[in-house]
VMD Tcl script that draws the C-alpha trace (Angstrom):
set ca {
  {-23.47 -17.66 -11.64}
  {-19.25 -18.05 -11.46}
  {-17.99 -21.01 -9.20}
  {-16.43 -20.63 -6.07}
  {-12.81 -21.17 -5.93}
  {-10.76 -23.02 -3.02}
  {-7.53 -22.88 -2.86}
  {-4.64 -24.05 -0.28}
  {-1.66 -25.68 0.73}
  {-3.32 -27.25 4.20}
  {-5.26 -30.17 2.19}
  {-7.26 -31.01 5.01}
  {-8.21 -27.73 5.54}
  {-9.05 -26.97 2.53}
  {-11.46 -30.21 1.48}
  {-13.31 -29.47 5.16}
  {-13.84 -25.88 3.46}
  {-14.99 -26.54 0.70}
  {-17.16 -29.12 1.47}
  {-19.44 -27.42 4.33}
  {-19.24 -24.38 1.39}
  {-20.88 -26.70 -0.80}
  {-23.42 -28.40 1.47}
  {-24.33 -24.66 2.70}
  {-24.56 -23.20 -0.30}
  {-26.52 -25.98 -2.02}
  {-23.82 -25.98 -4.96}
  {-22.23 -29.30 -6.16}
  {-18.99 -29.75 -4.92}
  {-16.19 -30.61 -7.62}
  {-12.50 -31.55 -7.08}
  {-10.17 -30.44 -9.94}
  {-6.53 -32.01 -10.48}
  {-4.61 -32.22 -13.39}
  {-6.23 -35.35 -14.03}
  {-9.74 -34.48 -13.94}
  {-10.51 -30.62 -15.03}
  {-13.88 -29.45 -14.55}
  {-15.78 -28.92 -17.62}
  {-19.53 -28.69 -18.49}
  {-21.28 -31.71 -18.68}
  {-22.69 -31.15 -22.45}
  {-19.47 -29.71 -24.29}
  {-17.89 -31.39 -26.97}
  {-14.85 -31.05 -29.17}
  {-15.88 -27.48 -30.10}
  {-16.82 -26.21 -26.72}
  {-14.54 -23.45 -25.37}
  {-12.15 -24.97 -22.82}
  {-12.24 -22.84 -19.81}
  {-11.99 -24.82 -16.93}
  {-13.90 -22.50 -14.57}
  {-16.63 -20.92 -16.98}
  {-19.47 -19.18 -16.03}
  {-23.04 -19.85 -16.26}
  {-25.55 -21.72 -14.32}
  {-23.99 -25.15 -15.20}
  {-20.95 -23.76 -13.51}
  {-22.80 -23.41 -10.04}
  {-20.35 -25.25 -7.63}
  {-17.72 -25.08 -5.41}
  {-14.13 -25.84 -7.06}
  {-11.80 -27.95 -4.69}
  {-8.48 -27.05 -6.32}
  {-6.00 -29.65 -5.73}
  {-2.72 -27.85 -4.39}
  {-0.37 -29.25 -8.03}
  {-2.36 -26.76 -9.42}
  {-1.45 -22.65 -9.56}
  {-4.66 -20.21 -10.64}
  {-2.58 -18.84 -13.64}
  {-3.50 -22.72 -14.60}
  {-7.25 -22.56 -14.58}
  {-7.83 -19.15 -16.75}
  {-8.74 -17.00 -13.93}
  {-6.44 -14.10 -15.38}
  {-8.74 -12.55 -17.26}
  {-12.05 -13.00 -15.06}
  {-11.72 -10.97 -11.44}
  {-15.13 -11.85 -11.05}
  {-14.55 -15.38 -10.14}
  {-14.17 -15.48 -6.18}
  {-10.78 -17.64 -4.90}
  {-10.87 -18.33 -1.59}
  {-7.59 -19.31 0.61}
  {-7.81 -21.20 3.43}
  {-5.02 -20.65 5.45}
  {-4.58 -22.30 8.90}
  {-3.31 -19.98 11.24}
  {-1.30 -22.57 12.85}
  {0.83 -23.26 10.09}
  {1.29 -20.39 7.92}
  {5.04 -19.32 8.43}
  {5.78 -22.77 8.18}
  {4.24 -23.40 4.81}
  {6.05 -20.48 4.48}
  {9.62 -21.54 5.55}
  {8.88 -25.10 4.13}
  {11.74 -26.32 1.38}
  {9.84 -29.29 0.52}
  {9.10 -29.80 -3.42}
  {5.05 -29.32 -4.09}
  {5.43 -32.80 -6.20}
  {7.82 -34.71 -4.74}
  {7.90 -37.05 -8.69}
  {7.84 -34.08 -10.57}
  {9.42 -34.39 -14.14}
  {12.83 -33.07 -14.61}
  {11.94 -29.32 -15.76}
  {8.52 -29.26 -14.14}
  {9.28 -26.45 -11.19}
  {7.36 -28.29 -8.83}
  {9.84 -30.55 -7.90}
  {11.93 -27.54 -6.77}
  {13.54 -26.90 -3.35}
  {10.94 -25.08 -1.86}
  {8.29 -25.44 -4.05}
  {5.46 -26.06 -1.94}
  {6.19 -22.30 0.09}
  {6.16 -20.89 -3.09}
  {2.83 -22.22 -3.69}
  {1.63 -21.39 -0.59}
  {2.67 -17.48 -0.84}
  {1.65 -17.23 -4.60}
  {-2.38 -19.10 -3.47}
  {-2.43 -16.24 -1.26}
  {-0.87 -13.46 -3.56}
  {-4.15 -14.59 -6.09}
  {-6.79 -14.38 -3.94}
  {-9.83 -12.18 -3.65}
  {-10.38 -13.80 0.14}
  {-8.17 -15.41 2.77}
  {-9.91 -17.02 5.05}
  {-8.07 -18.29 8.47}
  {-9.02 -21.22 9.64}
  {-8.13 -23.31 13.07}
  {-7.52 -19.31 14.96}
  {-9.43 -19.63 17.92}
  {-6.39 -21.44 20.12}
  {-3.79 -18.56 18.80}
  {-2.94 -15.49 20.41}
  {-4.12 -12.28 19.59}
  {-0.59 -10.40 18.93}
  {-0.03 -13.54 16.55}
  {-3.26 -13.71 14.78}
  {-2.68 -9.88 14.35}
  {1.15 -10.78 12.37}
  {-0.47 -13.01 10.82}
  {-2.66 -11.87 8.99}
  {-0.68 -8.51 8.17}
  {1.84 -10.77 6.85}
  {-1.23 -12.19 4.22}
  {-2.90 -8.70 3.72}
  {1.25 -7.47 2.96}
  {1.27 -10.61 0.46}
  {-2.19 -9.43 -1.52}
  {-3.39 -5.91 -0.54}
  {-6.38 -6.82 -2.79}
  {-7.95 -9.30 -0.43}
  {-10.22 -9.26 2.05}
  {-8.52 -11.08 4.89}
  {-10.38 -12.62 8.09}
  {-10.78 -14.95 10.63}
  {-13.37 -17.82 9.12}
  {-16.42 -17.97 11.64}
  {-17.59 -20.31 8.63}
  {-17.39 -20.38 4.66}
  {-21.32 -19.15 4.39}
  {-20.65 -15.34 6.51}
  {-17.26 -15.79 5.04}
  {-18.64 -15.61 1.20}
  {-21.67 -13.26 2.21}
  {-19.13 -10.90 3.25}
  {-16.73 -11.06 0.12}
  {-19.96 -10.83 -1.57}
  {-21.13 -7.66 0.16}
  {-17.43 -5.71 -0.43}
  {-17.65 -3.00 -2.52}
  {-14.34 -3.44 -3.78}
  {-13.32 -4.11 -7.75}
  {-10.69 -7.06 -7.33}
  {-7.79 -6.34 -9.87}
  {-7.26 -9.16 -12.44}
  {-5.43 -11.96 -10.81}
  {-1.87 -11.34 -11.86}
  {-1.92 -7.46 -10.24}
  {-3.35 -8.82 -6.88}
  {0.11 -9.49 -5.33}
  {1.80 -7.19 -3.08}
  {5.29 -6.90 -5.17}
  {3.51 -6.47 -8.22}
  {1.41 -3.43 -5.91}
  {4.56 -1.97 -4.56}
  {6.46 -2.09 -7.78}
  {3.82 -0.23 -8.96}
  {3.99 2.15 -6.16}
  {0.33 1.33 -4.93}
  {1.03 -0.90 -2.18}
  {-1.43 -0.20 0.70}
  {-2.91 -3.42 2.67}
  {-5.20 -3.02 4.72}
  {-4.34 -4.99 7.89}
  {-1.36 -3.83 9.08}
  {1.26 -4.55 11.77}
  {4.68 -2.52 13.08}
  {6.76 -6.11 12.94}
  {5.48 -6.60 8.86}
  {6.92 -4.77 6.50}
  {7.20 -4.30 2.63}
  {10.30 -2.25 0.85}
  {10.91 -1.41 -3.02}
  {14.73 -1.94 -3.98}
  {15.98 -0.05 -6.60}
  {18.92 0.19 -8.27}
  {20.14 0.87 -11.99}
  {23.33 -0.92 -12.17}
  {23.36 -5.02 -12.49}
  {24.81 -7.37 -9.73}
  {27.65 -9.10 -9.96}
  {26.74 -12.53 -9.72}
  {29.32 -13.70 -6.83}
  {28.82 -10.64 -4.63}
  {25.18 -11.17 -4.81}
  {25.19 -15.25 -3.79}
  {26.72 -13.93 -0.83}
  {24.16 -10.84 0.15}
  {21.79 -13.88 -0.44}
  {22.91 -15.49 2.07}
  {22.76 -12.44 4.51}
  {19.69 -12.79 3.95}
  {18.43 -16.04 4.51}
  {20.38 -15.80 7.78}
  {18.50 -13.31 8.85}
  {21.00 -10.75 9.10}
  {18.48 -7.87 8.52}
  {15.33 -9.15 9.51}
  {13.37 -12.23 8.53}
  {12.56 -11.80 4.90}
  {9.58 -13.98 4.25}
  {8.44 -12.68 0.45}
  {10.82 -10.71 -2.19}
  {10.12 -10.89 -6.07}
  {10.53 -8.30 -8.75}
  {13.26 -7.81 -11.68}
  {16.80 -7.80 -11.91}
  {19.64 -7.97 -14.26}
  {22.99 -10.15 -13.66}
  {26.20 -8.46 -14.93}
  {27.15 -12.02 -16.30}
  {23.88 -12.30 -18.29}
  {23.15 -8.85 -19.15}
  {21.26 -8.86 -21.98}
  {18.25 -10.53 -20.66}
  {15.97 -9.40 -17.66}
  {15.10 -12.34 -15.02}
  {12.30 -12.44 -12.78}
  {13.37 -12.75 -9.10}
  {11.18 -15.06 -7.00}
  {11.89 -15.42 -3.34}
  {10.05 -17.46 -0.53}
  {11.30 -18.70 2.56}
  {14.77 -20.44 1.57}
  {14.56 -20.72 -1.92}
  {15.42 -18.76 -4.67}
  {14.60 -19.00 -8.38}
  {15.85 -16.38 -10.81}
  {14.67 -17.41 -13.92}
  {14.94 -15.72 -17.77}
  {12.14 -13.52 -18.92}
  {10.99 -14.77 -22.47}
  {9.99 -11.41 -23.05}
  {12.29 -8.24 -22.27}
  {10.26 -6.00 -20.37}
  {12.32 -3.56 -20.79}
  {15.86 -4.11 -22.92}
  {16.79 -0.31 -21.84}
  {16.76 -0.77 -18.27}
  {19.97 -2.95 -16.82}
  {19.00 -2.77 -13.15}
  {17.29 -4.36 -10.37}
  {13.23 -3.53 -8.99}
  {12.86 -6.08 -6.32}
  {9.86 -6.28 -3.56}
  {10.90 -7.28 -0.08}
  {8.35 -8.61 2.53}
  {9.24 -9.73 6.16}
  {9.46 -9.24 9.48}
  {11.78 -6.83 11.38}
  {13.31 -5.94 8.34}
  {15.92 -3.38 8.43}
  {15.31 -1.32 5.47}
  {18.33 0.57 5.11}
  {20.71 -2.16 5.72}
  {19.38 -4.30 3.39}
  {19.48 -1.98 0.76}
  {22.70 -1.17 1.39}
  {24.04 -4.75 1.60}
  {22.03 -5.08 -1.82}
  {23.81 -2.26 -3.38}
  {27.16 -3.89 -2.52}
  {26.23 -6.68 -4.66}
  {25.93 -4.01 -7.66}
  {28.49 -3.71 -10.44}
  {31.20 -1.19 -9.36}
  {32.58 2.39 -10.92}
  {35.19 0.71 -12.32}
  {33.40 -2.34 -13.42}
  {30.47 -0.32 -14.77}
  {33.35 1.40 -16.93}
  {35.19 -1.70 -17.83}
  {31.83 -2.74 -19.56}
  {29.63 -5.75 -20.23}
  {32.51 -7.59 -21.94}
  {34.27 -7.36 -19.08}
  {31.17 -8.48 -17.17}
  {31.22 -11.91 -18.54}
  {34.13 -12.89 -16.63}
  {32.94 -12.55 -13.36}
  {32.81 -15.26 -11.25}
  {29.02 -16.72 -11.59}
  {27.87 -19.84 -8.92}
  {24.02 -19.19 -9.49}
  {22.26 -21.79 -11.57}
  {22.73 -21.95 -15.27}
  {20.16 -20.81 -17.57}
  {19.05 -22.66 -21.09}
  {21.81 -21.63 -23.48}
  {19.49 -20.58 -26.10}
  {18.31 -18.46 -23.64}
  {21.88 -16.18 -23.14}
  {22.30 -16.30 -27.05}
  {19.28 -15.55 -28.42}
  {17.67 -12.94 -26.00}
}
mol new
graphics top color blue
foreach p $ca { graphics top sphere $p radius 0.5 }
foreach p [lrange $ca 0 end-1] q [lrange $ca 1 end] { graphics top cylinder $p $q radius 0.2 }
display resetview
C-alpha cells in the first residue's frame, strides 16, 4: 500500500493534517526533512533509495517538511502515490504574493533563499498535487471560497479540489475518483495549457488562464519594463505565469520562465528543448486579466522588423538589466 503524502506551506496546518490522517487511518505518522528521509526500516547499503516506496512497510502518512519540493522525493515517475495540499483558505493569495525566501540561511546558489521563494513553493505544492484540500473555510465567504479555489483548480487541472470536512472523507473521496492522475511533472496548469489541454474543473469568471505566443525573442530592456506592467497590475492581477522564452541577448539557449507573485526567475535550460524555435510559449494565470492587452504589451517587448533583420549579432548589444546567467552557460549552449 503507497504512503500518503502531505504537503504545504501553512506548517501548522499541515502537521494538524497529517496527524488526525494518521491517527484515523491507523498508519504511522512520519515527518521527512532533508535531515531525516524516510526509508524502510530493514534496508541496507544495497537497498533501492526511494524515499517514498511502496509496499506494506511503507503504510504511513508522510509529513513533508515545506524545504522540500516533490520533484525531491521521486514521485515523478509514480502517479499512484496520493499528495495531498493543505491549503488554508485564509491565506492562500498571500502565500501567494509572499516575497519571503523559503530558507531564510540558504547557501549561496541554493534557490531557496530567493526573493520569493516561499510563493513559489506554495504555487508549485499545489501545481503537484493529486488533492487540495482547504482547510480553516468555514469563516470565508462563499464568492471567495468560490475564487479560491478556481484559482487552485486553474494552478493543477489534475486535482481534485475541496473544502476538507476532514482528512478521512477527504482521502475516501480521492480514493473513490475515477480519474488517472498524470505523472507529477504534467499536473500543472501551464504545462496543461501549453499543451493545449487546459480544462479545470472549478471554475470562476474573475480566474483566468492565457497561452502567449510569439516567435520572435524579447529584447531584454523592453521586456524588464512590460515586467513591471505587470507586477503593477496594469492588466489584471497576474498571480501564476511560466513557460519558455528566448532573450535576444542570449539567443542561443532557451530559459524556462517562472513567475509567482513578485518574483521572477528566468533561468537557462540545460537541455534545448527545442534549438529551432527562438520564441516565447508562456502560461499566464490571474485575476481580471486582460488578455489582449497583455499580449499586446508582451509583443512590444519582442525583437523588432528591423532588429529581427539586423540579426543576432546585432542582438548582443542590446541593453540587458536581467540577472546574469553562468558564463559557461552563454558559451557552451
Amino acid at each position: 500500500m503507497n504512503p500518503l503524502v502531505v504537503v504545504g506551506v501553512c506548517i501548522p496546518e499541515r502537521r494538524r493534517y497529517a496527524a488526525a490522517l494518521a491517527q484515523a487511518t491507523g498508519r504511522r505518522l512520519v515527518r521527512i526533512t532533508e535531515r531525516s528521509p524516510a526509508r524502510r526500516p530493514d534496508s541496507g547499503p544495497s537497498a533501492p533509495q526511494h524515499p517514498l516506496g511502496s509496499g506494506e512497510l511503507w503504510r504511513f502518512v508522510a509529513d513533508v517538511a515545506t524545504e522540500l519540493d516533490l520533484p525531491h522525493l521521486d514521485l515523478a515517475g509514480d502517479p499512484r502515490i496520493p499528495v495531498v495540499c493543505v491549503v488554508d483558505a485564509l491565506h492562500l493569495l498571500d502565500d501567494i504574493a509572499d516575497q519571503r525566501p523559503l530558507v531564510e540561511t540558504a547557501r549561496p546558489g541554493d534557490d531557496r533563499g530567493d526573493f520569493g521563494a516561499r510563493a513559489r513553493r506554495a504555487v508549485s505544492l499545489i501545481e503537484g498535487a493529486t488533492l487540495v484540500s482547504f482547510v480553516n473555510w468555514e469563516s470565508v465567504g462563499t464568492s471567495r471560497l468560490a475564487l479560491l479555489m478556481s484559482i487552485a483548480s486553474h494552478l493543477n487541472p489534475a486535482a481534485r479540489v475541496r473544502l476538507s470536512r476532514g482528512p478521512v472523507e477527504d482521502v475516501s473521496a480521492l480514493a473513490s475518483a475515477p480519474q488517472e492522475f498524470p505523472p507529477l511533472l504534467e499536473r500543472a496548469g501551464w504545462v496543461h495549457a501549453l499543451n493545449e489541454e487546459h480544462d479545470p474543473h472549478m471554475t470562476d469568471s474573475r480566474v483566468s488562464t492565457i497561452r502567449y505566443e510569439q516567435q520572435r525573442p524579447f529584447h531584454p530592456a523592453r521586456l524588464t519594463a512590460v515586467l513591471d506592467d505587470i507586477e503593477s497590475g496594469r492588466y489584471g492581477l497576474v498571480l501564476r505565469s511560466a513557460g519558455f522564452c528566448r532573450l535576444a541577448t542570449r539567443s542561443s539557449v532557451l530559459a524556462r520562465w517562472d513567475h509567482v507573485g513578485s518574483a521572477i526567475w528566468i533561468d537557462p535550460l540545460t537541455s534545448d528543448l527545442d534549438a529551432a524555435s527562438t520564441g516565447q510559449d508562456i502560461s499566464f494565470t490571474g485575476l481580471r486579466i486582460d488578455a489582449h492587452a497583455l499580449s499586446a504589451a508582451l509583443d512590444t517587448a519582442a525583437v523588432s522588423d528591423d532588429e529581427l533583420t539586423a540579426g543576432p549579432d546585432a542582438w548582443r548589444m542590446f541593453d540587458d538589466p536581467l540577472p546574469a546567467w553562468p558564463t559557461i552557460v552563454e558559451e557552451h549552449p
